[in-house]
Every structure is written in structure tokens, then in C-alpha cells.
C-alpha positions as CSV (number, residue, x, y, z in Angstrom):
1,X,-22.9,-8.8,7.9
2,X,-19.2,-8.0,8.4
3,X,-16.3,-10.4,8.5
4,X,-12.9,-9.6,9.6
5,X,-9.9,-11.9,10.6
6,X,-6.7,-12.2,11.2
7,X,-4.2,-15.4,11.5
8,X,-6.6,-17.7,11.0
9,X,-4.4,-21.3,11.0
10,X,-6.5,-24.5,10.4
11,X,-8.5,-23.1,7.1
12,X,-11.9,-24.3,8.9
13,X,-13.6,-21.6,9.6
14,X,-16.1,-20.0,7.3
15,X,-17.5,-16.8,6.9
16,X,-20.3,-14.5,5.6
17,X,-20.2,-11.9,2.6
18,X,-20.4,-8.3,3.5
19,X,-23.1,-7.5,0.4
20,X,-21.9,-4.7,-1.3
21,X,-22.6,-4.6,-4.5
22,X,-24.1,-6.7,-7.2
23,X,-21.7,-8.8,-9.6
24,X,-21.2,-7.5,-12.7
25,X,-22.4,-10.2,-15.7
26,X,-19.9,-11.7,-18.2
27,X,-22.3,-13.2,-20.6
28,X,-22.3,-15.2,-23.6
29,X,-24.3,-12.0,-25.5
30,X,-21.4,-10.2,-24.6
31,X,-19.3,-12.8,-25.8
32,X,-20.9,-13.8,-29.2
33,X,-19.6,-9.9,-30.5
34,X,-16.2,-11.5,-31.5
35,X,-18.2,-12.7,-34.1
36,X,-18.2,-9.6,-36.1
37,X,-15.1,-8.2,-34.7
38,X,-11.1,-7.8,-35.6
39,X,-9.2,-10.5,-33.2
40,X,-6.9,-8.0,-31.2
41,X,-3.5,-10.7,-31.4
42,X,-0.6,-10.7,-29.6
43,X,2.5,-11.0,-32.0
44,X,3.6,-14.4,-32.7
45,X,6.6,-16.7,-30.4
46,X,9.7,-17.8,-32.3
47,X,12.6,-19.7,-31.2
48,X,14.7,-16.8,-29.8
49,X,11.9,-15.6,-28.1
50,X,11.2,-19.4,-26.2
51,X,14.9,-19.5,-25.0
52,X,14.7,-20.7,-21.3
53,X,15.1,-17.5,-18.8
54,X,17.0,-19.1,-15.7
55,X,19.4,-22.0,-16.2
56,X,17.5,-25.7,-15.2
57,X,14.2,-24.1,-14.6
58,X,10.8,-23.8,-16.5
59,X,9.0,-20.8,-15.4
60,X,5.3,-19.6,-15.4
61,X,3.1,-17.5,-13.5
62,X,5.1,-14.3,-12.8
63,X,4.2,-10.8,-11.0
64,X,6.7,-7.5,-10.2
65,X,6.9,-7.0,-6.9
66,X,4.9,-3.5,-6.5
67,X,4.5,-0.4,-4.4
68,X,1.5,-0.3,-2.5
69,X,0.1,2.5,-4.8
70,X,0.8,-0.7,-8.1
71,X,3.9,1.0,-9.0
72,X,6.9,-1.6,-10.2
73,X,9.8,-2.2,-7.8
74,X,13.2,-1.6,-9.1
75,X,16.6,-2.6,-7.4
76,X,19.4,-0.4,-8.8
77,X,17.8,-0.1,-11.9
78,X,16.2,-3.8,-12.2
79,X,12.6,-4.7,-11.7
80,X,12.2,-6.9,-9.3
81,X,9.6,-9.9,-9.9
82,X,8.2,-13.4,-8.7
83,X,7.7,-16.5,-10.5
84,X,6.4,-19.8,-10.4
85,X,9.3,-22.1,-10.8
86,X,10.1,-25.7,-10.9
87,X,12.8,-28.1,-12.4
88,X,13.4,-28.1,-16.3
89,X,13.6,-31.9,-16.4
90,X,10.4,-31.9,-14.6
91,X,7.4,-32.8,-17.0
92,X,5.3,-29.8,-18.1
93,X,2.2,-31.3,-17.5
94,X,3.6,-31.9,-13.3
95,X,5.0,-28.6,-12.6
96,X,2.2,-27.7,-10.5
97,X,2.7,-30.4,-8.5
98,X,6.3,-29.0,-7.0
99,X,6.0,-25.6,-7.8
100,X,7.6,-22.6,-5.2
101,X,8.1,-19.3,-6.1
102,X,11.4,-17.5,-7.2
103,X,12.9,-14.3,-7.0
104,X,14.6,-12.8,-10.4
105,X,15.7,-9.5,-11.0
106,X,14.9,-8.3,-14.9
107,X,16.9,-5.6,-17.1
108,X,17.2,-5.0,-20.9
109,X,15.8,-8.8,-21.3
110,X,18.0,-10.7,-19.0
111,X,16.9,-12.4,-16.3
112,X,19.1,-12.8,-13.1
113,X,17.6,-15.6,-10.7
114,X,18.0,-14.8,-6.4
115,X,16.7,-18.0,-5.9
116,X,13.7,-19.3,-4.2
117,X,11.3,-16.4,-1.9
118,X,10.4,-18.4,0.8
119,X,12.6,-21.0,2.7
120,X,11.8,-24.5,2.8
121,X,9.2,-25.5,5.1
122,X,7.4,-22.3,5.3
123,X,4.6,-22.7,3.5
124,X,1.8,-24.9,5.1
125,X,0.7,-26.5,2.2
126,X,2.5,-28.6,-0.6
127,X,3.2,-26.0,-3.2
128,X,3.7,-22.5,-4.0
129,X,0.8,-21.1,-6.3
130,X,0.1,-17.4,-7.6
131,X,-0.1,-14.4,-5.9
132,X,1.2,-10.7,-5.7
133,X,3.8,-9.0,-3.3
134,X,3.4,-5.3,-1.7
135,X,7.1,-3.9,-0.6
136,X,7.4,-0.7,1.3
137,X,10.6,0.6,0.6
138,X,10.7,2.8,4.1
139,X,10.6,-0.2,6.0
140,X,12.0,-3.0,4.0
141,X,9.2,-4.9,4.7
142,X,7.9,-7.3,1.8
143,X,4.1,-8.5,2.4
144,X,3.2,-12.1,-0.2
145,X,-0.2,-12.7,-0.8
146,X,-0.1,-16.4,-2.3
147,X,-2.2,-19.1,-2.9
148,X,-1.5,-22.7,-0.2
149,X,-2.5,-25.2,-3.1
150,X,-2.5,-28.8,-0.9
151,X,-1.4,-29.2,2.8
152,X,2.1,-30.1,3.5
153,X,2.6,-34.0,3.5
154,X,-0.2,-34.7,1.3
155,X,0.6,-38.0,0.0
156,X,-0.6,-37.4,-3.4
157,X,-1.2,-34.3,-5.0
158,X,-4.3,-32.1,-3.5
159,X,-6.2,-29.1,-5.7
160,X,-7.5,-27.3,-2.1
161,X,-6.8,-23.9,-2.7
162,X,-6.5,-21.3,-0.1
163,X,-5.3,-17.8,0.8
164,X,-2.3,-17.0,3.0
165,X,0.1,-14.2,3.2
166,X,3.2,-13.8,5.3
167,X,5.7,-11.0,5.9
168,X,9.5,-10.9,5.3
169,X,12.0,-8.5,4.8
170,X,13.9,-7.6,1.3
171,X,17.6,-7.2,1.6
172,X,20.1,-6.0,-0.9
173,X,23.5,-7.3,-1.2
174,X,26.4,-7.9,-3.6
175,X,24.4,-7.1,-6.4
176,X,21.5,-9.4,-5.5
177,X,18.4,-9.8,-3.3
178,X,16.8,-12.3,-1.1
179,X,14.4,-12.1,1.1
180,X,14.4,-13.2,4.9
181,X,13.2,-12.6,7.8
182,X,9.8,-14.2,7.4
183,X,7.2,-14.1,10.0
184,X,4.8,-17.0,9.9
185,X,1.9,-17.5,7.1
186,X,-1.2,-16.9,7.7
187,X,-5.0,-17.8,6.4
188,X,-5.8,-14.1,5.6
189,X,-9.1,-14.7,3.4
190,X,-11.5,-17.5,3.7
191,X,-14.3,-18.9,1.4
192,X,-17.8,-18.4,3.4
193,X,-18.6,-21.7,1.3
194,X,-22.0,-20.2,0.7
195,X,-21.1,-17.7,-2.3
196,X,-17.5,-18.5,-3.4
197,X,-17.3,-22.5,-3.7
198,X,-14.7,-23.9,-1.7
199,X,-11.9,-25.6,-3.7
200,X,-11.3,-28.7,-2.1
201,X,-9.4,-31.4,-3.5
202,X,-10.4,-32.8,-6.8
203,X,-9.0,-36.3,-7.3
204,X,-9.4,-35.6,-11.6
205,X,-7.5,-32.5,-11.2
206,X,-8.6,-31.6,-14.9
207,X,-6.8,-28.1,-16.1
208,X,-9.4,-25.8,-16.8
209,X,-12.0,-27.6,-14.6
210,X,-11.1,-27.6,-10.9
211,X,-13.0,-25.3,-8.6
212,X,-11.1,-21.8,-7.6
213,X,-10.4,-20.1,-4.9
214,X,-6.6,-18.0,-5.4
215,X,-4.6,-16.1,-7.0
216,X,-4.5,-12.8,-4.9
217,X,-4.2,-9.5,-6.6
218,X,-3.2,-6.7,-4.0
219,X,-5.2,-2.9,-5.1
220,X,-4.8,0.1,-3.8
221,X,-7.7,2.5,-5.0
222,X,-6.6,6.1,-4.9
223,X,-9.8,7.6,-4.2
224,X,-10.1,7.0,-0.8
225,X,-6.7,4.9,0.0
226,X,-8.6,1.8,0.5
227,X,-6.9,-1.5,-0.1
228,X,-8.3,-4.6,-1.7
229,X,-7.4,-8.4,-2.7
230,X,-9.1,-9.7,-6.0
231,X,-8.9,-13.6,-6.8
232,X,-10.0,-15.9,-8.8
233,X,-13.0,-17.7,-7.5
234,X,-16.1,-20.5,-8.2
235,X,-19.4,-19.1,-7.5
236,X,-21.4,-22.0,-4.9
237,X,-25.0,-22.8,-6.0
238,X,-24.4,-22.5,-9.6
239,X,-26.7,-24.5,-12.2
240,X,-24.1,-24.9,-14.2
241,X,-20.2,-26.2,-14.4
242,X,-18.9,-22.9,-15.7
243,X,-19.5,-21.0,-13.2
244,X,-16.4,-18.4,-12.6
245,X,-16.3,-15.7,-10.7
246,X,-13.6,-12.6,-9.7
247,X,-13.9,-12.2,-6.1
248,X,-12.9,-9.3,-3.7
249,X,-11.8,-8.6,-0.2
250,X,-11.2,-5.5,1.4
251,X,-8.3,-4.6,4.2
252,X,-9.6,-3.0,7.7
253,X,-6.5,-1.7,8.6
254,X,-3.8,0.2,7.5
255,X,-1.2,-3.2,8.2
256,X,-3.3,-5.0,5.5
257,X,-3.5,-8.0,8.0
258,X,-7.6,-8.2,8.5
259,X,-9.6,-8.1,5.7
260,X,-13.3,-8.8,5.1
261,X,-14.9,-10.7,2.0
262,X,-17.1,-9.1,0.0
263,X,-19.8,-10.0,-2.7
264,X,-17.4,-11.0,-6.2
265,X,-16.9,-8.2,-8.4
266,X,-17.5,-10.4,-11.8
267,X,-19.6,-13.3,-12.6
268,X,-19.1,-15.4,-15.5
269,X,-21.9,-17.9,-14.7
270,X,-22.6,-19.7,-17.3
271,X,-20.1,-18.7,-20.0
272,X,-16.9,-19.7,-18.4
273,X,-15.3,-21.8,-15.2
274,X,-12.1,-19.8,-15.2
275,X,-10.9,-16.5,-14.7
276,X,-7.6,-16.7,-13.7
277,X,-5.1,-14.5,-12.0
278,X,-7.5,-11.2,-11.7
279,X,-5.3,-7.8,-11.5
280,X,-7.2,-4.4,-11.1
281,X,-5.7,-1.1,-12.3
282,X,-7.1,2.5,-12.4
283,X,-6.1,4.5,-15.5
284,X,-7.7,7.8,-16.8
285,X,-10.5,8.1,-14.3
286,X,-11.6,4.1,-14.8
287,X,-11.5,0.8,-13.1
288,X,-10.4,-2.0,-15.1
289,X,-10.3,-5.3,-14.1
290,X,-8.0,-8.1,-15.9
291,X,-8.2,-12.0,-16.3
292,X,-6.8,-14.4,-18.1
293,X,-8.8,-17.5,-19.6
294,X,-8.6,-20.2,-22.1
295,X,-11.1,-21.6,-24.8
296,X,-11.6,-25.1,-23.2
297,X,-12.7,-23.5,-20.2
298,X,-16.3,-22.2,-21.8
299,X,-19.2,-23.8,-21.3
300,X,-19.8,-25.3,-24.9
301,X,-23.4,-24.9,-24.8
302,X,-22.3,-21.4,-26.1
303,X,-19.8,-18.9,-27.6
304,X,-16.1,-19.5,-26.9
305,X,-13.4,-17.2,-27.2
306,X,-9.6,-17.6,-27.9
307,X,-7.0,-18.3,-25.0
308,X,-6.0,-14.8,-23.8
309,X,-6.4,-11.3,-22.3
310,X,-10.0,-10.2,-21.3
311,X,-11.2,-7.7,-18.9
312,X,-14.1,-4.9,-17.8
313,X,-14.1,-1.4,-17.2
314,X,-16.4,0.4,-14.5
315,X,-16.5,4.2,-13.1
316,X,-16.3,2.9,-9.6
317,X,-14.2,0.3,-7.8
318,X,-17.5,-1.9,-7.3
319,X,-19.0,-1.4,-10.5
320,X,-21.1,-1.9,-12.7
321,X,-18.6,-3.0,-15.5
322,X,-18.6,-3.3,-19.0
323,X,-16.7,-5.5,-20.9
324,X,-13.8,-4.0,-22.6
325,X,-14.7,-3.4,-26.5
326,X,-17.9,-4.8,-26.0
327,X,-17.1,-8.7,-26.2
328,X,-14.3,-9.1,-23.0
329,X,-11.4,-9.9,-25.3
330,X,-8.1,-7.5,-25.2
331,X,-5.6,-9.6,-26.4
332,X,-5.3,-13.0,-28.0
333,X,-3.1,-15.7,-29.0
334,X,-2.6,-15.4,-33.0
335,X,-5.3,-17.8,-34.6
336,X,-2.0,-19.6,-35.9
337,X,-0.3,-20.4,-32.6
338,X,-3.4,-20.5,-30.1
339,X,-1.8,-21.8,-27.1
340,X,1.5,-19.8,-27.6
341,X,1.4,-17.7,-24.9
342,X,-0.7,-17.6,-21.0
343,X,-1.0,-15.9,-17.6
344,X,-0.8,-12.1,-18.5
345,X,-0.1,-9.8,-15.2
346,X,-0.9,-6.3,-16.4
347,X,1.0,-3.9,-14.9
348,X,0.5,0.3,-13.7
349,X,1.9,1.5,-16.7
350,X,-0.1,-1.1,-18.8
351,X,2.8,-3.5,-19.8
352,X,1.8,-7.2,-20.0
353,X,3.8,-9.8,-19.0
354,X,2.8,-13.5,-19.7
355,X,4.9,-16.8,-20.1
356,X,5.7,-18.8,-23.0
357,X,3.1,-22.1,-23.3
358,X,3.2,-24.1,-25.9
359,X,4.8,-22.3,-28.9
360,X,5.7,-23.5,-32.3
361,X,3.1,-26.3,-32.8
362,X,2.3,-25.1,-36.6
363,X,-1.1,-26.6,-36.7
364,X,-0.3,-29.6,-34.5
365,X,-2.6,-31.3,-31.6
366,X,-0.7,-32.0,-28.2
367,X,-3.0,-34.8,-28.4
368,X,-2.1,-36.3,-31.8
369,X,2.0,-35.4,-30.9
370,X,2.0,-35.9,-27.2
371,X,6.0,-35.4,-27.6
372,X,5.2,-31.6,-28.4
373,X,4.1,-31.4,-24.7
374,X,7.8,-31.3,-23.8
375,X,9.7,-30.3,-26.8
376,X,7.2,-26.8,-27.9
377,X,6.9,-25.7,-23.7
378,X,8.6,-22.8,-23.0
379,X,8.4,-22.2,-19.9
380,X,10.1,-18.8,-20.0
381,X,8.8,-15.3,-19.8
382,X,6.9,-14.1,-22.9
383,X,8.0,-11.6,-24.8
384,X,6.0,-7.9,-23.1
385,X,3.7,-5.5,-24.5
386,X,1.5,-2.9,-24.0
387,X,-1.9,-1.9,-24.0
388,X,-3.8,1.6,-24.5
389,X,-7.3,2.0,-22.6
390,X,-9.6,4.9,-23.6
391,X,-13.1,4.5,-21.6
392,X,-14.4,1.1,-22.6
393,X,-11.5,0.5,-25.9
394,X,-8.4,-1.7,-24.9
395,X,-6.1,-2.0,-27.7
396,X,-2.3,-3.7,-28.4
397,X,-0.1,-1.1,-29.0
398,X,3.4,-2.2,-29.0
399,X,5.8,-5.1,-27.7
């Protein structure tokens, strides 16, 4: 059965799965080959590299604003990006809780902040989560595919997750850009509550454990033109709490307003609840799909891997993939510093960006020195690197 809507306000409705493929296993077999393999790590966080970004702001979740063919958006020579924002005097561990989305210009390693992307009031729900942004440069127009995490006037923070998106226009102007213009957001993909669990609120709200359903990834897959959103999803009927998924929607027009949910593209059932912020990519003939995850998000009735950079490779955009150098795992937090770095958006040219967690701890719990909480987050944009693909091999090549 087909599903396709458009503007859909309340978030009630459900809707079927169009069936068109099978999901592709992440499984703890797969899993248990970091056992006899070389940890691929990312190079360690010092001080100069934990500096804050933007003046009286800690910063996450970032994305570059892209092409609708993946390529990075630059403005006079400076890529354009979003990022998850929110006060610096703010607790770390309640930035979620007030977090909108920001518009930053980067060149050479400076930031240069054009303040927040959509206007108070906007958004339907309470905060601002992940997401991606399409801009077509012909038209000016600038499309945001976001996660609505609560509904505006909750009076207490809500984990309901859902997908919106809403156009605006980008405008350039004394060596800045803002965005304006916006039409109204709308509920462009909705859980058929059947396959992908809903995420509805969660009163524990425990990181790692709530139930999914965000994080939109805009591809566009050159073989055929096709567009697609991937998110990060919970799969409904699962015998167990780790039960992850990478879901998929497809556009049915060329104005990517209408789009119809299709069967996820990756199941981690079983190994692991979370696979966050999904990004797709098609490099040297392959599909490769990205995620981020965390050790305390595996089931521990099994193997674990470190916090960090994991993904699959497939010769078609629905599969079946194979995990990347057999085990998942791309890129890691050094075993030293395991929670140094998180959130890595892999980009066309296979640059990762990621932002700076909780750096510096030299052996030390957050639980036995709660004070590191504050004093070792970062909350700025990690330093980049890059990866190299080759078939079913992802390796760190460089910063």
C-alpha cells in the first residue's frame, strides 16, 4: 500500500508502509569482529581545540546547508551550516530542553554566527531538534527538514518526536545571511505506529533510551533523480529494548512536499536502541549509509562498541548492506577520551564534522566528578576529518 501526504497539522494521523524492501541486519555477529580488529580512532580533543565557537552559546548537532545533489553550500567563499544552539550558562545536561537552531557561516576555522534560522514562534513544538536543509541557489529558496521535539506550551519538557519541514528564503546582505520569508511548517512524514514506534513522551527521558522518530537526512540518488529522507527510528513490535532502526521516506514530486514511508532501510534489533542522525552518500559506484551511536545504548546482553562513527555499504539505494569493514565501526573516540567527541554529519566529499562532548576527563567518571559535566563540555564544533571508502573498507585519513 502507498502513502502520500502533504501538510499534515495535528500529527494524528497514521499511515501504512509501502514494503519495499527488506531491512538490512546490524547484528551483534557483525558486531563481536571489533574483537580482533584495529580501533579506527579519531585524533584526540585538547584545550585549543574545545575553545567555544560563537560567543555565549554551547553548540551541538550541526549540518551544512546542501545542494539538492549533497553538495556543500558556500556564501562568498564560506560554507554555510546549521546548528543546534542554546545558552552557555545553560546546564549541559538541559540544552535539549531549549534548543533552536542557528545559522553560522564557517572559513579557515572561524565561525561567524547569523543568528537563530527560524523566528520565534514558528515552530509548533517546544524545541528545535536535528535535521538537514536543501537550498536551491536559482531560486533562493531554502527547504528545513527538522525534528518538532514536544508541542509548544508543554508545561514540562516532552520527548514526542516528529517530522516537519518548512520553506523560507536565504538572503545575503552586508556580509551576512539570514533567512526569512518562511512559509508555515508542516508534518511532512508520519510514523504508521505499526513498523516505526511512535515516540511519544517519555516522562524518564533517559539519554540513550527514549523511543525515535527524527533526525531527517535529505538524499538525492543520482541514478534515477529520486529523492529520499532517512531518520532515525524505533522499530514497533520488538522483543527487545534495543531495538533501532534507520528509516526512509521517499518524495512523490519534484517540490519534495509529499512523500511516502517506506519499509526502514537498517535494523539494529537487538544490538542497539540508537542510531542517530542517519546521512546517506553515494561514492564510487556505492551506497553508504552513516550513524552515529554510543556504547550505553547496546543491549548488554551482548557486544558493545565504542561511542562513534558506524555505517553500511550496499550496491543499491535499498540494499542489502554490509557493514563497513565487517564489524559497523568507522570511526571512534580514542580508548583514552571515549566520550570526547559525538554527532558526526558526513558530508559529499567525505569530511566529518561532529561536536566537542565531554573532552579532557583523563580517566574520570561524570558520575564520580559530576562538576566535569560542566567544566570538560565543549559544546563547540569538533575539530573535521576525513574518510576514504573503497567497496566495503572506510578508513580515517586525515583531519
Amino acid at each position: 500500500m502507498e502513502y502520500s501526504h502533504k501538510a499534515m497539522a495535528n500529527g494524528d494521523a497514521q499511515t501504512a508502509v509501502l514494503d519495499t524492501h527488506t531491512p538490512s541486519r546490524w547484528t551483534a555477529q557483525h558486531l563481536a569482529l571489533l574483537d580482533s580488529q584495529v580501533i579506527p580512532e579519531i585524533p584526540l580533543v585538547g584545550p585549543a581545540e574545545a575553545v567555544p565557537a560563537i560567543a555565549g552559546l554551547q553548540l551541538w548537532d550541526l549540518w551544512p546547508v546542501e545542494t539538492v545533489d549533497g553538495g556543500v553550500v558556500r556564501i562568498d567563499g564560506q560554507e554555510l551550516w546549521v546548528i543546534m544552539a542554546a545558552a552557555r550558562e545553560l546546564h549541559p545536561d538541559h540544552r535539549h530542553h531549549v534548543a533552536r537552531l542557528r545559522l553560522a557561516l564557517f572559513h579557515e576555522g572561524r565561525w561567524q554566527d547569523c543568528g537563530d534560522l527560524l523566528p520565534e514562534g514558528l515552530n509548533p513544538g517546544a524545541r528545535e531538534w536535528a535535521g538537514s536543509t536543501v537550498f536551491d541557489p536559482a531560486t533562493g529558496r531554502l527547504t528545513l527538514f527538522y525534528t518538532v521535539a514536544g508541542r509548544r506550551g508543554d508545561a514540562q519538557p516532552s520527548y514526542e518526536q516528529r517530522l516537519f519541514q518548512v520553506e523560507g528564503r536565504l538572503i545575503m546582505e552586508a556580509g551576512t545571511v539570514r533567512a526569512a520569508e518562511w512559509g508555515e511548517p508542516f508534518e511532512n512524514v508520519v510514523s504508521d505506529d505499526c513498523t516505526y514506534a511512535l515516540a511519544q513522551d517519555d516522562a524518564d527521558g533517559r539519554p540513550g533510551f527514549i523511543k525515535a522518530f527524527r533526525d531527517p537526512a535529505h538524499f538525492r540518488d543520482p541514478a534515477d533523480g529520486a529523492s529520499y529522507l532517512l531518520f532515525t527510528a524505533s522499530q514497533k513490535h520488538s522483543a527487545s529494548e534495543f531495538n533501532g532502526l534507520v528509516g526512509i521516506a521517499r518524495a512523490t514530486g519534484a517540490d519534495l512536499s509529499e512523500w511516502q514511508l517506506l519499509s526502514p532501510l537498517v535494523s539494529a534489533d537487538g544490538l542497539n536502541n540508537e542510531l542517530d542522525r542517519p546521512v546517506m552518500r553515494h561514492h564510487g559506484g556505492h551506497y553508504y549509509v552513516f550513524w552515529s551511536t554510543q556504547r550505553r545504548t547496546f543491549a548488554p546482553d551482548g557486544p558493545s562498541g565504542p561511542n562513534g562513527l558506524y555505517g553500511m555499504v550496499a550496491e543499491s539505494i535499498f540494499g542489502p548492506y554490509r557493514p563497513l569493514n565487517g564489524s559497523g565501526l568507522v570511526a571512534a573516540n580514542p580508548q583514552d577520551e571515549p566520550f570526547q567527541t559525538y554527532s558526526w554529519w558526513v558530508t559529499q566529499d567525505l569530511e566529518v564534522a561532529g561536536f566537542v562532548d565531554h573532552w579532557g576527563l583523563m580517566g574520570r567518571s561524570l558520575d564520580d566528578y559530576p562538576d566535569l559535566v560542566v567544566s570538560q563540555f565543549g559544546g563547540t564544533p569538533a575539530p573535521r576529518f576525513r574518510l576514504a571508502l573503497d567497496g566495503d573498507r572506510a578508513q580515517i585519513v586525515s583531519r
